[in-house]
N, C-alpha and C positions, 0 to 999 in steps of 0.2 A: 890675786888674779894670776891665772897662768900667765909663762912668759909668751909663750905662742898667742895669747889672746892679747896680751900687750901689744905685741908685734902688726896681727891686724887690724888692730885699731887703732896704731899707727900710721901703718900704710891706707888708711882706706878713712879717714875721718870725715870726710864729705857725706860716704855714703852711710854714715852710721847717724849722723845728725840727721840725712834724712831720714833715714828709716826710723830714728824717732820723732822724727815730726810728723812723718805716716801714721805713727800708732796715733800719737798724741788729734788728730786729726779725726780719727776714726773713733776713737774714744769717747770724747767731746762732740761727737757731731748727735743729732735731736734723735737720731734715730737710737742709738745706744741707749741715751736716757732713757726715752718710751720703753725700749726693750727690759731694763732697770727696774723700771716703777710697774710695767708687766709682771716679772718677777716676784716682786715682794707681796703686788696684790693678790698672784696666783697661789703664792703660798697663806696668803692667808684663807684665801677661797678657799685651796686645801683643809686646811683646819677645819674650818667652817663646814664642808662638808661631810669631814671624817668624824665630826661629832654629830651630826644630824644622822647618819651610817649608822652611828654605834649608839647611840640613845634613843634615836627613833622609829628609824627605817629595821633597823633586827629585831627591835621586840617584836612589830607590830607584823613582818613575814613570818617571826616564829608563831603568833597569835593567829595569822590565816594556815599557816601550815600547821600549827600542832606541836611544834618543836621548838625548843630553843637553842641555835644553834652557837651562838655567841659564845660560850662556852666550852664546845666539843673540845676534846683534844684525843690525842693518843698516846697512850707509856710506853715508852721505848722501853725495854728489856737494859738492866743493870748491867754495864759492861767494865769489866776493869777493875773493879770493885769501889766503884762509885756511888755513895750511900745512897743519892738520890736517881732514881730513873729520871731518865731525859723525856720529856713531854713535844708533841707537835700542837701547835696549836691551830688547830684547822678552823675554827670558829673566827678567827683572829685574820686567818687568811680569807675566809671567806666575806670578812666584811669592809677588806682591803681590795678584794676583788670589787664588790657593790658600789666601792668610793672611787675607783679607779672608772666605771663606767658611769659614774653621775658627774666627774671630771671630764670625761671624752666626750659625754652628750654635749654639755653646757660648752664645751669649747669647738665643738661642731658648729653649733645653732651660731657660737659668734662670728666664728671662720664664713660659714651660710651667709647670713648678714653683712658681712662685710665681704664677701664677694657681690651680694646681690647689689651692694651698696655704688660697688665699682664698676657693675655692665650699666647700672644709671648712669654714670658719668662718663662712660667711654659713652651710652646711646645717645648721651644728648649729641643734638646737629650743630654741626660748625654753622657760624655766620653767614649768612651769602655775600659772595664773592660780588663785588659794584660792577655792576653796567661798565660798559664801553664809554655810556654817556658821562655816568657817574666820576669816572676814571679824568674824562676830559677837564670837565667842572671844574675838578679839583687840581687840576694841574693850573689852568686859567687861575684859578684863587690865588695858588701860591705863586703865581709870576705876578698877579697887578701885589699883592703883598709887599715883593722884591723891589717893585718901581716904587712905589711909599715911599719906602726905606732910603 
């Protein structure tokens, strides 16, 4: 470790224990985790979709279109003199494009739902607020209570 870093963490050890208890804090708190277990399951959605993309979804547009484009590519011209031309694969981007909006759809519709999820529960109505009378009652309860006791 630097000596300058030494130095202020020396002068300053209060605020570095806190600021790791800040992370450590933020880290550990439910919301990280869901965010966490989000992740792993989004990538695996990913998978899952990028083979349904590339196994099912392009044969079956090349079958209505006529084409199949899962394949396409383009040879770049020999440069340098490098045995092999360089290839674009456009078939490859294009079916990366199809899995990228069957991702956005599907994470729409949940984002949707769980907004529409949340104007329910702001719509629901507060409690009604007790009568004057109600108010009384309850004050009277808890004095004879008090004399009980």
């Amino acid at each position: 470790m630097a000596k300058k870093q030494k130095e202020i963490i020396e002068k300053n050890p209060g605020k570095i224990k806190s600021f790791l208890h800040e992370f450590k804090t933020f880290a550990l708190k439910g919301n990280m985790l869901d965010m966490a277990v989000g992740m792993i399951v989004g990538g695996a959605f990913t998978a899952l979709v990028t083979s349904i993309v590339t196994h099912i979804a392009t044969p079956l547009i090349g079958i209505l279109i006529g084409v199949d484009f899962s394949e396409w590519t383009i040879l770049l011209p020999r440069l340098y003199g490098n045995a092999e031309p360089g290839t674009l694969a456009i078939g490859k981007f294009l079916n990366s494009i199809i899995s990228f909006v069957i991702v956005a759809f599907v994470v729409f519709l949940f984002v949707k739902a769980l907004n529409t999820f949340r104007k329910k529960e702001e719509d629901k109505p507060s409690p009604p607020k007790p009568s004057p009378e109600e108010l009384l009652l309850t004050e009277i309860r808890d004095l004879l209570k008090e004399k009980r006791q």
